[in-house]
C-alpha positions, 0 to 999 in steps of 0.5 A, a space after each residue: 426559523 424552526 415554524 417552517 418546518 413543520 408545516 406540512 408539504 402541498 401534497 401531505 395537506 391535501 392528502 390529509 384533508 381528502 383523507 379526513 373527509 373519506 374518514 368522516 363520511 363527507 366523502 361516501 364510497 362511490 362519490 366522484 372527487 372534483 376534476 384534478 384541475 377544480 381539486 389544485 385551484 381549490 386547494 390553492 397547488 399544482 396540478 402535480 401537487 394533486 396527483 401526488 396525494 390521489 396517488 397516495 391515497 388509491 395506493 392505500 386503497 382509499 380512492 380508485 381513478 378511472 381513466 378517462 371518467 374520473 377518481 372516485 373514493 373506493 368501496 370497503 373491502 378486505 385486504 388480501 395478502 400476497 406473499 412473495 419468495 424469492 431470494 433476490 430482496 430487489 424483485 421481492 420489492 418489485 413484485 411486492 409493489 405491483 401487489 400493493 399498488 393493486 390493493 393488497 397486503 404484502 408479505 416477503 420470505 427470502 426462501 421456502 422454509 420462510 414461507 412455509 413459516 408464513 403460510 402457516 401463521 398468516 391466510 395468503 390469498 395468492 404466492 409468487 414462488 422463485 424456483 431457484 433459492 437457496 435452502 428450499 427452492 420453489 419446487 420443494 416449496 410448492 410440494 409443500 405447500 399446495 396440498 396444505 393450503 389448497 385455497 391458496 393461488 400459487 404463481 411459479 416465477 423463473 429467469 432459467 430454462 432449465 429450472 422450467 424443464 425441471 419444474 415441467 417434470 416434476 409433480 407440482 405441475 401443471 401451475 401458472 408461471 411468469 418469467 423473469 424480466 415480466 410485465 406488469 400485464 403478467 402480475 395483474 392477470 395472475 392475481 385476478 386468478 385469487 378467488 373471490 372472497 379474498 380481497 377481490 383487488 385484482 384489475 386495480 379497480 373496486 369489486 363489480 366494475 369490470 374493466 372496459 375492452 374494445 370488441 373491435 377497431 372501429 374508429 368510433 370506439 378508437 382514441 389515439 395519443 401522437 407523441 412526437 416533437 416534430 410539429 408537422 410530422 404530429 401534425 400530419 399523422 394526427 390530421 390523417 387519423 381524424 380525416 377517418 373519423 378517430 378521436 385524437 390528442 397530441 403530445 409533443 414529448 415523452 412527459 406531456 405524453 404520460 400525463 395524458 395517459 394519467 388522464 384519459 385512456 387510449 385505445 393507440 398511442 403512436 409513439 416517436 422512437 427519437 425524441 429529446 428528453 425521454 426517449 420513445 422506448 422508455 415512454 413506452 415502458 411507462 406507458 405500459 407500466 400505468 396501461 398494459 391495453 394500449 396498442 403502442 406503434 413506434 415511428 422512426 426513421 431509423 431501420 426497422 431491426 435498429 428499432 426491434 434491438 432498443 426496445 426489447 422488454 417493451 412487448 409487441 409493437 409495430 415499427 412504422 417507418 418515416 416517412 410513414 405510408 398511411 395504408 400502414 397507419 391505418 393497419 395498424 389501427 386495426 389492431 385490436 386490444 382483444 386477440 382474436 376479435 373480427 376486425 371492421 373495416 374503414 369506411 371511405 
């Protein structure tokens, strides 16, 4: 009866095993993995099960995946440290993850003092600082520290308008700041500010490969995701979207859609405001989680502001309306992913 339990679970095997060979040298840096689907008959497990152990394994650092091109075992690097300060042990935990997930170490202090404890043991390559804590807050912390550790990048982070006015006028400005609720986009550029020679995790992929931008939308270079669980609606946009020449996969529900997304990477994602299971705000928030450059643009039947009030937090989306008018689809391509880039016009 007690054999079982020590067997390993699905995905523990198969993270072990990957993770051996990337030890042993079968897997070089730089070499490809097999497609998922290739990995999971391999190994004799779900597709999911193989997800599972790769998103263990690019967490520590081990693998990177490159959407729509493949996973690959990730070059050697040093580990930068990210300290985090803050009063609020949840949003340590959510900052924290943002920078673990990008490949760096985390450290945490509750406030200034704690900090400047760490700071002196420790080489920090980068500090997100609340400025409303107990003890010391983060202005006196970053008056501090800044001129002691002048390598150091140091991100001021704030829910209060007045602790922004106060930083505005103190001497510690002018420093980079995100507010409280942030995105992930906000993290991931503050920590591409770390200098180089310091870890160089940022952009979540490995040192030398930059990350790919759209210079303009010309459907040659668009690939679009229709998420909606009317089959003649999906049906309807997605035809439209190919009689112009644009590159298109289907989805019918929120979970096939972010499974997609895990796959391939998309320029649009056209998304269905009212489905069952997961609804459209919340696919959204997770499609932003896994790719902040897609442009997400809401289809609903429902009033326009109705829409705005639910998705709050989302960013910036256009609201297209049911039935939708295809000269506002095809406005809404034209959406490029780098602001201020020319925008080309559609042939036909």
């Amino acid at each position: 009866m007690g054999e079982p339990l020590t067997d390993p679970r699905p995905y523990q095997r198969v993270y072990a095993d990957l993770l051996a060979r990337i030890e042993r040298g079968e897997l070089a840096p730089g070499a490809q993995l097999l497609s998922q689907p290739t990995l999971a008959a391999e190994y004799g497990v779900a597709l999911l099960t193989v997800r599972h152990a790769i998103e263990l394994l690019r967490r520590g650092g081990l693998l990177r995946v490159e959407h729509g091109r493949g996973t690959y075992v990730a070059e050697p690097k040093a580990t930068s440290i990210v300290l985090v300060v803050d009063d609020d042990p949840k949003l340590r935990q959510i900052l924290g993850e943002h920078a673990a997930l990008a490949g760096y170490r985390v450290l945490e202090a509750a406030d200034g003092d704690e900090a400047l404890g760490i700071l002196g043991r420790e080489t920090v390559g980068l500090v997100f600082s609340d400025l409303r804590m107990p003890r010391m807050n983060g202005i006196e912390l970053l008056r501090q520290a800044r001129g002691r550790w002048p390598n150091t990048v140091f991100v001021a982070v704030s829910g209060y308008a007045d602790d922004l006015v106060s930083l505005y006028e103190s001497d510690v400005f002018p420093i980079t700041v995100i507010p409280k609720p942030f995105r992930a986009e906000q993290v991931r550029r503050a920590l591409a500010m770390m200098p180089a020679g310091t870890g160089d995790a940022a952009e979540g992929g490995a040192r030398g490969a930059p990350e790919p931008k759209i210079e303009s939308a010309t459907p040659a270079r668009i690939h679009v995701l229709v998420v909606d669980d009317d089959a003649y609606q999906r049906a309807l946009l997605a035809e439209l979207l190919r009689l112009q020449g644009v590159s298109v996969r289907e989805a019918p529900d929120g979970s096939t859609a972010l499974e997609a997304v895990d796959e391939e990477a998309f320029t649009h994602v056209f998304l269905d405001f009212r489905m069952p299971g997961l609804g459209g705000a919340e696919v959204a928030r997770l499609i932003r989680l896994r790719d902040d450059r897609a442009v997400i643009v809401f289809l609903s039947a429902y009033p326009e502001d109705v829409v705005r009030a639910r998705i709050r937090g989302v960013g910036p989306a256009p609201v297209l309306g049911k039935p939708f008018d295809p000269a506002d689809v095809l406005a809404a391509l034209r959406l490029s992913l780098a602001p201020g880039e020319p925008l080309e016009p559609f042939g036909g």
